[in-house]
C-alpha positions as CSV (number, residue, x, y, z in Angstrom):
1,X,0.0,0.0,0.0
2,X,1.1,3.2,-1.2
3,X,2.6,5.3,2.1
4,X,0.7,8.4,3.3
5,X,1.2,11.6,2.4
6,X,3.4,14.0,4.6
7,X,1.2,16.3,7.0
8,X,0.6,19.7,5.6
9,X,2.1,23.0,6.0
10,X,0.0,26.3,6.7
11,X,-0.5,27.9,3.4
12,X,-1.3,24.4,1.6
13,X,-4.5,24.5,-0.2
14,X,-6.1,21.6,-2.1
15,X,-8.1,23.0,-4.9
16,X,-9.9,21.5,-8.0
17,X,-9.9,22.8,-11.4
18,X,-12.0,21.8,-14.3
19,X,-11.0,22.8,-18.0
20,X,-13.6,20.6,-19.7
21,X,-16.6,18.5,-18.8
22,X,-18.4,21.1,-16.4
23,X,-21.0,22.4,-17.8
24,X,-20.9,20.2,-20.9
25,X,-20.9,16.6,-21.7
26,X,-17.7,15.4,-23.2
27,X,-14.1,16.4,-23.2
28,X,-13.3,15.8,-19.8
29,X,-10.2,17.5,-18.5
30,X,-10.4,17.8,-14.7
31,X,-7.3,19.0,-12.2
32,X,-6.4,19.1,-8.7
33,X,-3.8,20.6,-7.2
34,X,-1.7,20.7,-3.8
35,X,0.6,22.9,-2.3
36,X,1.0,26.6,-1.7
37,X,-0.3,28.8,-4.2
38,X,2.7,29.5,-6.1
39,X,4.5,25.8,-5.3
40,X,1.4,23.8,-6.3
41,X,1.7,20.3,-7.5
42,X,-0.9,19.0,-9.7
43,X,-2.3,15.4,-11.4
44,X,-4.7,15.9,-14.2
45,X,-7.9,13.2,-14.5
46,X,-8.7,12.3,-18.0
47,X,-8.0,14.0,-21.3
48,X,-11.2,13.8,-23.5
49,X,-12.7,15.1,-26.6
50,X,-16.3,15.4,-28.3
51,X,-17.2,15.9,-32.0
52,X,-17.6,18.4,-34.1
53,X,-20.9,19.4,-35.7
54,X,-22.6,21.6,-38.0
55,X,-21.2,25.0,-35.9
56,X,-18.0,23.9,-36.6
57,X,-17.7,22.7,-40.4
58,X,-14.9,20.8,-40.8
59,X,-13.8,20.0,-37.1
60,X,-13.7,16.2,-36.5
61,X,-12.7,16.7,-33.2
62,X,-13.2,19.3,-30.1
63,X,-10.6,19.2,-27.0
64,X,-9.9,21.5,-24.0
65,X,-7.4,23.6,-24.5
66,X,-4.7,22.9,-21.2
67,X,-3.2,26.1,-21.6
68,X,-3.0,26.8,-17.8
69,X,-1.4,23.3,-16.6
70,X,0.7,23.5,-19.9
71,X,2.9,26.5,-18.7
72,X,2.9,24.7,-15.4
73,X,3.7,21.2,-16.7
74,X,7.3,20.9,-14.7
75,X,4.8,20.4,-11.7
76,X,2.4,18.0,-13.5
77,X,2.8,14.6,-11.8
78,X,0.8,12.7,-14.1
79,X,-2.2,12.1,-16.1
80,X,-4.7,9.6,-14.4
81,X,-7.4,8.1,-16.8
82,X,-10.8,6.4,-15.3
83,X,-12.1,4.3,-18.5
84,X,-11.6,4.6,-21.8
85,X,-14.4,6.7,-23.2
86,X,-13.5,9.1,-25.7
87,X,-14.7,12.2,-24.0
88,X,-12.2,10.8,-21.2
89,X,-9.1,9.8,-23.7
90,X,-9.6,11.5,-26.4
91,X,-7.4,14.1,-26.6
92,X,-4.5,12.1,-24.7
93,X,-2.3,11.6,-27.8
94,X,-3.3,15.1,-29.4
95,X,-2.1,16.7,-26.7
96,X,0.5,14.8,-24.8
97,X,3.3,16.4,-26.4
98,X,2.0,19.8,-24.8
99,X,1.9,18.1,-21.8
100,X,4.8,15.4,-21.5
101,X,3.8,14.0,-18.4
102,X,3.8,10.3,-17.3
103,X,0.4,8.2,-17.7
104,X,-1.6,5.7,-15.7
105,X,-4.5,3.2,-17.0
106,X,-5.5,0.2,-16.5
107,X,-5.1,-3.0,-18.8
108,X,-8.2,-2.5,-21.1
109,X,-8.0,1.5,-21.4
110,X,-4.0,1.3,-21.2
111,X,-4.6,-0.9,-24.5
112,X,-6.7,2.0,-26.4
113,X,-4.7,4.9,-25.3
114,X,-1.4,2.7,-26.9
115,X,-3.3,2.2,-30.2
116,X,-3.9,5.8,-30.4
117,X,-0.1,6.8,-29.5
118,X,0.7,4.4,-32.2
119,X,-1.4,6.5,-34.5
120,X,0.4,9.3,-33.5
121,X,4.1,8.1,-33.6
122,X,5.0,8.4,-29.9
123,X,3.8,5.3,-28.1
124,X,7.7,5.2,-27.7
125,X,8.1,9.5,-26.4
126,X,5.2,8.7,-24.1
127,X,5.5,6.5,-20.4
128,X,2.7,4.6,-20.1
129,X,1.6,3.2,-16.6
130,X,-0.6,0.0,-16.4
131,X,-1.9,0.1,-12.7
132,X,-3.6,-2.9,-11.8
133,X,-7.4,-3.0,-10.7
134,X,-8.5,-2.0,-7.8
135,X,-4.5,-0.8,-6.8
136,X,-2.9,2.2,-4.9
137,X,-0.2,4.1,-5.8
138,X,1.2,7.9,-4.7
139,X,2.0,11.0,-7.0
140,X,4.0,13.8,-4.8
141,X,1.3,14.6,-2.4
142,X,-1.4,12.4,-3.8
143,X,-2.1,9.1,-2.6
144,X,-4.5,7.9,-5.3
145,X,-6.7,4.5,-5.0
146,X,-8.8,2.8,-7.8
147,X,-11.9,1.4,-6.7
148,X,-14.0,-0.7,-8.9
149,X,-17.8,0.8,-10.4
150,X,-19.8,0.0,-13.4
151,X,-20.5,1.4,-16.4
152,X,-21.3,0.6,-20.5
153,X,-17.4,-0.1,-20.4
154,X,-14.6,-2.3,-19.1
155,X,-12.6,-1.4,-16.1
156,X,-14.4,2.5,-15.1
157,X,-12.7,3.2,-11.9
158,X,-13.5,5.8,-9.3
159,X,-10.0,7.7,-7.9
160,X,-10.0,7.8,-3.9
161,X,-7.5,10.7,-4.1
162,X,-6.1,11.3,-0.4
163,X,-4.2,14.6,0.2
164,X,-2.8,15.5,3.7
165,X,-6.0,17.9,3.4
166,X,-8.4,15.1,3.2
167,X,-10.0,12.9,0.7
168,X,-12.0,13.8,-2.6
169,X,-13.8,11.0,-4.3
170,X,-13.8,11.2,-8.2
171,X,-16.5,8.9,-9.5
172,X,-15.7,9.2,-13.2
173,X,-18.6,7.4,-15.0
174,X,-21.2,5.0,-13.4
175,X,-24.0,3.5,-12.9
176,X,-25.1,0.4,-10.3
177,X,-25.3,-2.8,-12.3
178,X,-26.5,-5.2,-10.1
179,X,-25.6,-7.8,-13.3
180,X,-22.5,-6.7,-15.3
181,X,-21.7,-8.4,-18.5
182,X,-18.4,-7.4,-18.9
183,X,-16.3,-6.5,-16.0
184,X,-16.2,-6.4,-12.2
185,X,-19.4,-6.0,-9.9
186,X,-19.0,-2.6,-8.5
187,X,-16.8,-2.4,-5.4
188,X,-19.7,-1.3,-3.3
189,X,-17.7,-2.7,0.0
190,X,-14.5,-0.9,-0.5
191,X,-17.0,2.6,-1.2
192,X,-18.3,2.4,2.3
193,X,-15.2,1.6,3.7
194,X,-14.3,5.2,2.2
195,X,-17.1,6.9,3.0
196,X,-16.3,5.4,7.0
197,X,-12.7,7.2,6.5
198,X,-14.3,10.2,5.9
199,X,-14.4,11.8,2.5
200,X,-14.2,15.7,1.9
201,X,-15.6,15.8,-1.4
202,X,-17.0,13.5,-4.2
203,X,-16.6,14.9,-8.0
204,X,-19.6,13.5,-9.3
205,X,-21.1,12.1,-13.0
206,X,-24.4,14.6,-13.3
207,X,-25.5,13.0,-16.8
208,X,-29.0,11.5,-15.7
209,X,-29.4,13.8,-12.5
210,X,-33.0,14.3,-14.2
211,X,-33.8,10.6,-14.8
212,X,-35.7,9.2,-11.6
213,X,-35.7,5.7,-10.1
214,X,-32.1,3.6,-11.8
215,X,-30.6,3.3,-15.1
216,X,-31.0,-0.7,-15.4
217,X,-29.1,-3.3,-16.2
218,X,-27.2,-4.9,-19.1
219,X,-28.5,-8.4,-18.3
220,X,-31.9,-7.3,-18.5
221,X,-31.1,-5.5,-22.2
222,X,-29.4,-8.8,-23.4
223,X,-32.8,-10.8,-22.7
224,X,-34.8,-8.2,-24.1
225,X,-32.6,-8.1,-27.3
226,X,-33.4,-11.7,-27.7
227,X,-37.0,-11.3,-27.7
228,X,-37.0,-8.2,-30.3
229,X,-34.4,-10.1,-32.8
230,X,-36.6,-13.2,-32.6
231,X,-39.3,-11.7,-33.9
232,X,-37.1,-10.1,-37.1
233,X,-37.5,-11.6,-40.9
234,X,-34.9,-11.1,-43.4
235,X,-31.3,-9.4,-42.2
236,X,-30.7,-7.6,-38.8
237,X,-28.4,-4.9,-38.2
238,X,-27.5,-3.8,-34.7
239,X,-26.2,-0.1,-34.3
240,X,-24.8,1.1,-31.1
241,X,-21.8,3.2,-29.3
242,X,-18.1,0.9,-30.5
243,X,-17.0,1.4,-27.0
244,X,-20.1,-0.2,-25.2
245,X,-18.5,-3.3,-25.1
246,X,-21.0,-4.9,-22.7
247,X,-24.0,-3.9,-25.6
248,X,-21.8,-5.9,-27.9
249,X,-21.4,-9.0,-25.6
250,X,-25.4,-8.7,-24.8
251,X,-26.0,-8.7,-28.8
252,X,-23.9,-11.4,-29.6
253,X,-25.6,-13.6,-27.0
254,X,-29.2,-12.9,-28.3
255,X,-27.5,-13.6,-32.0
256,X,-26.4,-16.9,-30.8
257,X,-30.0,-17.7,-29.1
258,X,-31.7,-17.0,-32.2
259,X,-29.7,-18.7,-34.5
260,X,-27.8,-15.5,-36.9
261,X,-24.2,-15.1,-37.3
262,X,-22.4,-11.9,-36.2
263,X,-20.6,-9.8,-38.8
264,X,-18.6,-6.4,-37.0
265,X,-19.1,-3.5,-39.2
266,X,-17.2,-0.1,-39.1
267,X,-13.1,0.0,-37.9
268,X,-14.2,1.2,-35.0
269,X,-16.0,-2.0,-34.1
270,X,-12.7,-4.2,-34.7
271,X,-10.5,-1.9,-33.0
272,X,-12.2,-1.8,-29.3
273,X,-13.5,-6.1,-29.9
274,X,-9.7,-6.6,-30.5
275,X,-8.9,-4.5,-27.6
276,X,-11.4,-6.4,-24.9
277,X,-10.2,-9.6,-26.3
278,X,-6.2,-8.5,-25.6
279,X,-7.9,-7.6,-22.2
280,X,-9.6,-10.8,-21.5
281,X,-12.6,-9.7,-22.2
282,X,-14.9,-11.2,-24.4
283,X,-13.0,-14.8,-24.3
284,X,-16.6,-16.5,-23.8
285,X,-18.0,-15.6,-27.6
286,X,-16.7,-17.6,-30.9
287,X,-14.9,-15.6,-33.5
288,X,-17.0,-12.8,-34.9
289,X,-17.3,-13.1,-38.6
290,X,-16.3,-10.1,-41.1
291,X,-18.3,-8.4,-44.1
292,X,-16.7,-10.3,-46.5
293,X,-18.9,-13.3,-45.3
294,X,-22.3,-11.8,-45.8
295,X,-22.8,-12.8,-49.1
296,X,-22.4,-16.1,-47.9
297,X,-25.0,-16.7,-45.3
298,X,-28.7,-16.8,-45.6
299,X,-30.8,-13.1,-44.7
300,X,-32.5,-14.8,-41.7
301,X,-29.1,-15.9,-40.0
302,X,-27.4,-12.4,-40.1
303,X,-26.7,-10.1,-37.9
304,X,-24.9,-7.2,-38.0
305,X,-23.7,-5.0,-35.2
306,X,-22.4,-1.5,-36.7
307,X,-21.3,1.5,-35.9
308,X,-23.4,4.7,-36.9
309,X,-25.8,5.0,-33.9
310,X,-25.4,8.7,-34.0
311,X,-25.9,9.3,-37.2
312,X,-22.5,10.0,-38.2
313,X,-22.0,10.5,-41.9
314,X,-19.0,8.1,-42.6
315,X,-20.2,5.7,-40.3
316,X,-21.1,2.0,-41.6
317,X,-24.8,2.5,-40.9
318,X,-24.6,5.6,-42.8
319,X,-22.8,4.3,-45.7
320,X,-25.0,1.1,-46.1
321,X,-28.1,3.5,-46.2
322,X,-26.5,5.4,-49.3
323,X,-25.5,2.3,-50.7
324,X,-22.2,3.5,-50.7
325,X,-20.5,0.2,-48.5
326,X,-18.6,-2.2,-50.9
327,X,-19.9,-5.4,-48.8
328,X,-23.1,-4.6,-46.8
329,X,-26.5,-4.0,-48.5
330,X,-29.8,-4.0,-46.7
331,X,-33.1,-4.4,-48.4
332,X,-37.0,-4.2,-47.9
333,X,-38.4,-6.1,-44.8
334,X,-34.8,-6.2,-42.9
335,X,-34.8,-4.5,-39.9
336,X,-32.3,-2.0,-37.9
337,X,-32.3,-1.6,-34.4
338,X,-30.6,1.8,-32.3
339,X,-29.4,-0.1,-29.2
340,X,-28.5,3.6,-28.1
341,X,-29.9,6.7,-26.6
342,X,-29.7,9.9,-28.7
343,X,-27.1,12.5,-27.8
344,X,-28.2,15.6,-27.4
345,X,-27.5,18.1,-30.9
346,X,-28.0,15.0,-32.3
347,X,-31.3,14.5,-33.2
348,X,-30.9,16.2,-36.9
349,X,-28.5,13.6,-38.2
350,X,-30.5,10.6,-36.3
351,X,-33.7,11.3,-37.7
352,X,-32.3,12.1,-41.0
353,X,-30.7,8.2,-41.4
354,X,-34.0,6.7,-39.5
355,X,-36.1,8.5,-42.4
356,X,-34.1,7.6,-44.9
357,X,-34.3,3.9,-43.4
358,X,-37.7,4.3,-43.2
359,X,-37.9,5.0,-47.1
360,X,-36.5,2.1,-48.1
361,X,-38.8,-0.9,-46.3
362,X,-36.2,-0.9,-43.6
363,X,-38.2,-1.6,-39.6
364,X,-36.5,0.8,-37.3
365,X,-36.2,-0.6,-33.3
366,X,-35.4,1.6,-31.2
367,X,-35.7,2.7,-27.1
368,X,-39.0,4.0,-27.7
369,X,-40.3,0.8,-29.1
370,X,-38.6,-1.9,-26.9
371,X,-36.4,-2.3,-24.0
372,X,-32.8,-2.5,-25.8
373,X,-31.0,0.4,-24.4
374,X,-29.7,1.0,-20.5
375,X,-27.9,4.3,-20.4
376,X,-24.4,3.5,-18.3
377,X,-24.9,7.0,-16.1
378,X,-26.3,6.9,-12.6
379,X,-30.2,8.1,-12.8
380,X,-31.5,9.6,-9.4
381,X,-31.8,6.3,-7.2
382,X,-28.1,5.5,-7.8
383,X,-26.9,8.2,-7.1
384,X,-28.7,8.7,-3.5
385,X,-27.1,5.6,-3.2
386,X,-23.6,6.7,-3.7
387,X,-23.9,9.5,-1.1
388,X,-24.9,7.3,1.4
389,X,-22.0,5.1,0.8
390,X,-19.7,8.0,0.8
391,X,-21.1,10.8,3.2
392,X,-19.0,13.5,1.2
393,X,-18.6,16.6,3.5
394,X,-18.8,18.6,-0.5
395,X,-20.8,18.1,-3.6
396,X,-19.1,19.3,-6.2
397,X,-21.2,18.0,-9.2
398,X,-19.6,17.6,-12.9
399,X,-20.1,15.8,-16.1
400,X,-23.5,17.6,-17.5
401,X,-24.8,21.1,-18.6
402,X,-25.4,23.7,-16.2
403,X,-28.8,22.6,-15.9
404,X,-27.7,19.3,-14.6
405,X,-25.0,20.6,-12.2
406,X,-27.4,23.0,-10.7
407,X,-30.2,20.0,-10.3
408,X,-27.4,17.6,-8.9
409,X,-26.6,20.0,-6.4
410,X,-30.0,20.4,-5.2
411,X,-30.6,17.0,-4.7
412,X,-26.9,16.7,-3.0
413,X,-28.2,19.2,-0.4
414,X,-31.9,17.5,-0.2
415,X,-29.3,14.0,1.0
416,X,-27.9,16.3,3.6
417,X,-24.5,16.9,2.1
418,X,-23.6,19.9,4.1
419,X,-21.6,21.7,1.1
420,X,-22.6,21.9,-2.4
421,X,-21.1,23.8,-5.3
422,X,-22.0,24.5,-9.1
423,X,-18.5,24.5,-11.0
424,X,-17.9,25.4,-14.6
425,X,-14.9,25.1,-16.7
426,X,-12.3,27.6,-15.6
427,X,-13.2,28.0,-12.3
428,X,-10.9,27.4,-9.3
429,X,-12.0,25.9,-6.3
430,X,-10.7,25.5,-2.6
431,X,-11.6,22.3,-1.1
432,X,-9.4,22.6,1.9
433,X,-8.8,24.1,4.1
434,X,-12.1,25.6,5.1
435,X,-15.6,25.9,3.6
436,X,-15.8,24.7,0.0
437,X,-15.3,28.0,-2.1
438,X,-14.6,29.4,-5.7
439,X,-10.9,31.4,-5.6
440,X,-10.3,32.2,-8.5
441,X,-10.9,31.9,-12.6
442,X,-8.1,31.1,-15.2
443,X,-8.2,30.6,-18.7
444,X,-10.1,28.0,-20.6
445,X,-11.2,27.4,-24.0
446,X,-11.2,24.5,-26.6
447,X,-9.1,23.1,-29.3
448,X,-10.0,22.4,-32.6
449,X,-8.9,19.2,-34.9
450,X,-9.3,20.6,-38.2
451,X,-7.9,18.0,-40.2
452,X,-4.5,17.1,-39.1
453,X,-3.6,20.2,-37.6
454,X,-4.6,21.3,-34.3
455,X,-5.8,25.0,-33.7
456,X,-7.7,27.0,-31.1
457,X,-11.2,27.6,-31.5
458,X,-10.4,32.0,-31.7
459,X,-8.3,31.9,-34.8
460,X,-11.4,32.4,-36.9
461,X,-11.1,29.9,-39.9
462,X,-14.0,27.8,-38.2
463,X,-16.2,31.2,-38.0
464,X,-15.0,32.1,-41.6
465,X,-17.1,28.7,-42.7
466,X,-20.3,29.2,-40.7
467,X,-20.2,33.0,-42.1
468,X,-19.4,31.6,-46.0
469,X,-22.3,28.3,-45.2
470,X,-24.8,31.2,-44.5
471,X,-24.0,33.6,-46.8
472,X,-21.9,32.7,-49.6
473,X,-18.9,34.4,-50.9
474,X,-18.0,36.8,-54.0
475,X,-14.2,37.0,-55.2
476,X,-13.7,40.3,-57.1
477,X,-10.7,41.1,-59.5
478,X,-9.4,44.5,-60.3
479,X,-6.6,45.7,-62.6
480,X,-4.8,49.1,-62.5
481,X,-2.5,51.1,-63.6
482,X,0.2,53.1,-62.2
483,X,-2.4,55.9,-62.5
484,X,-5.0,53.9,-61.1
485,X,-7.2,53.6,-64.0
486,X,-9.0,50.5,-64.4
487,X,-8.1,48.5,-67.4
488,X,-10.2,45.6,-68.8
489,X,-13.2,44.5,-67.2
490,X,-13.9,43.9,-63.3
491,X,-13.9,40.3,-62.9
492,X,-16.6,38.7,-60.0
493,X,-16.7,35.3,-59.0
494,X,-20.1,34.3,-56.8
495,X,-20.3,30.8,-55.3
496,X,-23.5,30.6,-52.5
497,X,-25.4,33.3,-53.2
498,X,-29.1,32.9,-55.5
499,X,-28.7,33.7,-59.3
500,X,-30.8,36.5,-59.0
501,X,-32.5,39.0,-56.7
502,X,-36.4,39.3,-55.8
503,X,-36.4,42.2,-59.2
504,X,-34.6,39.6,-61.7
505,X,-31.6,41.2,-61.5
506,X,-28.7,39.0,-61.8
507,X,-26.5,39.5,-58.2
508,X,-23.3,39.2,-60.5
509,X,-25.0,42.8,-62.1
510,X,-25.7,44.2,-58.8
511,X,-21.9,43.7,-58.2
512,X,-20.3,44.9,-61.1
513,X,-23.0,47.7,-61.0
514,X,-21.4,48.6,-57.1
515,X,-18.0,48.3,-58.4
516,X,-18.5,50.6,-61.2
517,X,-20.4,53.3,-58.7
518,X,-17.4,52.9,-56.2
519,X,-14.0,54.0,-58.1
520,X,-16.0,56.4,-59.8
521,X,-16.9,58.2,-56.3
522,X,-13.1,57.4,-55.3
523,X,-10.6,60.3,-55.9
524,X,-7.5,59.4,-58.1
525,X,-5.2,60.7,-55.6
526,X,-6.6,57.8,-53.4
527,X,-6.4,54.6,-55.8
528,X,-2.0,54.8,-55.6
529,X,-2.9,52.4,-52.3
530,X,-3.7,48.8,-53.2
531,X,-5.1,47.9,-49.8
532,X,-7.8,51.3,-49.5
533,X,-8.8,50.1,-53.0
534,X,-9.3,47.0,-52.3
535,X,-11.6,47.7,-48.7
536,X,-13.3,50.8,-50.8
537,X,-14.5,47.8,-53.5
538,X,-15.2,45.6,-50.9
539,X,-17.7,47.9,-48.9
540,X,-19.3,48.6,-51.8
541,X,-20.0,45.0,-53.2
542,X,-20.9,43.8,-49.5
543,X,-23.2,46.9,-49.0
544,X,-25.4,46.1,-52.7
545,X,-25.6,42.9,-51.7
546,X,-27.2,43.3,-49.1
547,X,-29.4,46.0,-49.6
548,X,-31.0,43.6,-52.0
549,X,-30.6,39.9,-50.6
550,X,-30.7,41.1,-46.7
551,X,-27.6,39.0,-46.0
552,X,-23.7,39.6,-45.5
553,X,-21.7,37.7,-47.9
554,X,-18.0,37.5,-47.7
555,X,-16.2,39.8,-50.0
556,X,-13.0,39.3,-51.6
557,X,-11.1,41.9,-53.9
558,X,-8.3,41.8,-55.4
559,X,-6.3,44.6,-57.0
560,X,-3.4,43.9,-59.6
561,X,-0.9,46.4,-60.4
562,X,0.6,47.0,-64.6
């Protein structure tokens, strides 16, 4: 066992600092620091991401920016990672190399995170820690302890993170499954024996704060998914969240009662099966087959399981709707079930695939209809629960929108927590010594993946899409003369905008109409500047525009010297 920490000295101060993941879902990036204030020592829990979406064209990925622990990374003593979600590991080999700090999973996440340093070309730069199940081991001033829970992946693990200050309790993600899959029961003996410690504070999952009564359990979905997939004709796909590797154990079951053979679907699929099985998960199930062997089995004894469950665009599901997957096809009077709940902002791009499902013959299962979906977040029961196994002296409620911090709080103070407090990304807080408090507020933001380059979310190319997606763009050419005459003809190129405005007349007219009107009211003496030209024209265009279409397109000009 990993020794205490040393006692603490006067101006010590154990404080807790989220970049991401309060006040949002995803991209988790959660700090604590010990020390004094200007000698503080810190351990950062979980590096996550979430995904881009239509207010940020061409962003695959979102992260927190770590600015703040970055310029103090000679006092980061490691990065500590609870499961391997990718809202909690994300962003681990994107920004490591800002970070370069040591790094401790467990087996199955340890696995994942090495894939995705392989990716990157550092698995070798970076030291990765496997810590055992259930272990303890000490950072500087942090004596951290893994305890067991349960959630829609292997190995979640709660930190018990003991300071001289006291302990804080950082759940991660959970939920009470009274019959895991996949995995460990939940450690619900070593919890209490915390909570009789004495904890100072749990750091608490807020996603289902709203949901009353519990969240369920995966046995229950796996005989459930039997009776809905016995009832199917013809050729059943299965789409739910890669990483929900208990969802994919239940599915394969109720595929084996019914007599279909699974095919995986999507990279994503194969990458975290292969990673359970290196994990020992899994070992219970015959091989699963691959796409290749559709062809070769009759409709009524397939089954696939793919990813796409959210709609995503390049996702199998999505591409075997458009026809666009070389191996995959599915047909009138097959049937797709969504063994997933739908993430919030995405509702568009669900409902878009389930129409288009819909269109074609295809029966669409999903929550609503049958029981084939337990969310892995703690709904109101569980969480009741989990105070009353740990007795925190704080609440200090993450993971969820401010709506759901500020409910989790309430109901923190209606189970007699003496302390709660509504955190947001950016925020400083002082856990100890003294009453629970906000000191302080430091920088925060997000990161953008935008391709294969990393940027931050102010440099404005993200905000130069939306602005050209709502309102198109015009490129004008001018040439001049050392006089600053115009020779030959203005060129305009418009790309977004409508042919024509509500009169008939051509925009492309309205344009070269303003251009004309614009170095004829501009003074000669004025036109020997390229770059007042240029912003003259480009007033001018922008201004007729939208006097006529009531919009702001982008505006472009060019000037050429001869």
């Amino acid at each position: 066992m990993a020794p205490i920490p040393n006692s603490s000295g006067p101006s010590d101060e154990l404080v807790f600092l989220p970049l991401g993941g309060a006040g949002e879902i995803g991209m988790n990036l959660n700090l604590y620091g010990y020390g004094p204030e200007k000698k503080r020592q810190w351990i950062m829990v979980d590096l996550g991401v979430t995904f881009g979406d239509d207010r940020t064209p061409g962003v695959d990925l979102i992260m927190p920016d770590p600015e703040y622990i970055v310029e103090r990374r000679d006092d980061l003593l490691g990065l500590v990672l609870t499961h391997a979600h990718e809202d909690h590991i994300g962003a681990v080999a994107h920004l490591w190399p800002r970070l370069r700090c040591p790094v401790y999973a467990t087996p199955f996440t340890a696995t994942l995170v090495r894939a995705k340093l392989m990716e990157a070309g550092i698995e070798n730069e970076v030291p990765l820690h496997i810590v055992a199940l259930g272990s303890r081991f000490s950072l500087g001033p942090f004596d951290i302890e893994l305890v067991t829970l349960t959630h829609s992946i292997p190995e979640p693990n709660a930190l018990a993170i003991r300071t001289p200050l006291g302990l804080v309790m950082h759940t991660g993600d959970w939920k009470i499954d009274p019959e895991p899959l996949v995995g460990g029961d939940m450690d619900i003996t070593r919890l209490s024996e915390i909570g009789d410690e004495g904890v100072r504070a749990i750091v608490c999952d807020s996603t289902n704060v709203f949901s009353p009564g519990s969240s369920g359990s995966e046995a229950d979905v796996a005989k459930a998914l039997i009776e809905v997939i016995r009832e199917c004709e013809g050729r059943v796909a299965v789409t739910t969240f890669a990483s929900n590797v208990a969802r994919i154990e239940s599915i394969a079951k109720a595929a084996a009662a019914c007599d279909r053979h699974v095919i995986l679907v999507g990279r994503a699929m194969f990458r975290l099966v292969g990673a359970a099985r290196d994990a020992g998960y899994l070992a219970d199930l015959p091989p699963f087959l691959t796409e290749h062997d559709v062809g070769y089995l009759p409709q009524d004894k397939v089954l696939l399981i793919c990813t796409g469950s959210q709609g995503e665009p390049r996702a199998a599901l999505a591409r075997i709707v458009e026809d666009s997957h070389p191996n995959i096809t599915l047909s009138p009077g097959d049937t797709v079930i969504f063994s997933s709940r739908i993430i919030p902002g995405n509702e568009a791009s669900i409902f878009d695939l389930q129409n288009r499902l819909a269109l074609r013959g295809i029966k669409i299962i999903t929550e609503r209809d049958h029981f084939v979906h337990v969310s892995g977040h703690p709904c109101r029961d569980e969480l009741a629960r989990m105070y009353q196994w740990i007795r925190p002296e704080v609440s200090i409620p993450v993971h969820g929108e401010a709506r759901h911090l500020a409910e989790h709080a309430r109901l923190a103070r209606e189970l007699q927590v003496p302390e709660a407090v509504v955190i947001r990304n950016g925020l400083m807080m002082r856990i100890a010594p003294g009453p629970a408090e906000i000191i302080g507020e430091v920088p925060s933001g997000r990161i953008y993946l935008d391709g294969e380059v990393l940027i931050e979310a102010e440099e404005g190319a993200v905000q130069e899409r939306r602005k050209l997606a709502f309102a198109g763009s015009v490129f004008v050419s001018l040439v001049l003369d050392e006089k600053g005459q115009v020779r030959g003809d203005p060129q305009v190129r418009l790309h977004g905008l409508p042919e024509e405005d509500s009169h008939g007349v051509a925009f492309e007219d309205r344009a070269l109409d303003a251009i004309d009107e614009a170095l004829e009211r501009l003074p000669v003496k004025r036109r020997g500047d390229d770059d007042n030209v240029a912003e003259f024209v480009r007033r001018a265009v922008r201004g007729a525009l939208r006097r006529e279409w009531g919009k702001k397109a982008q505006v472009s000009v060019v000037v050429t010297r001869i």
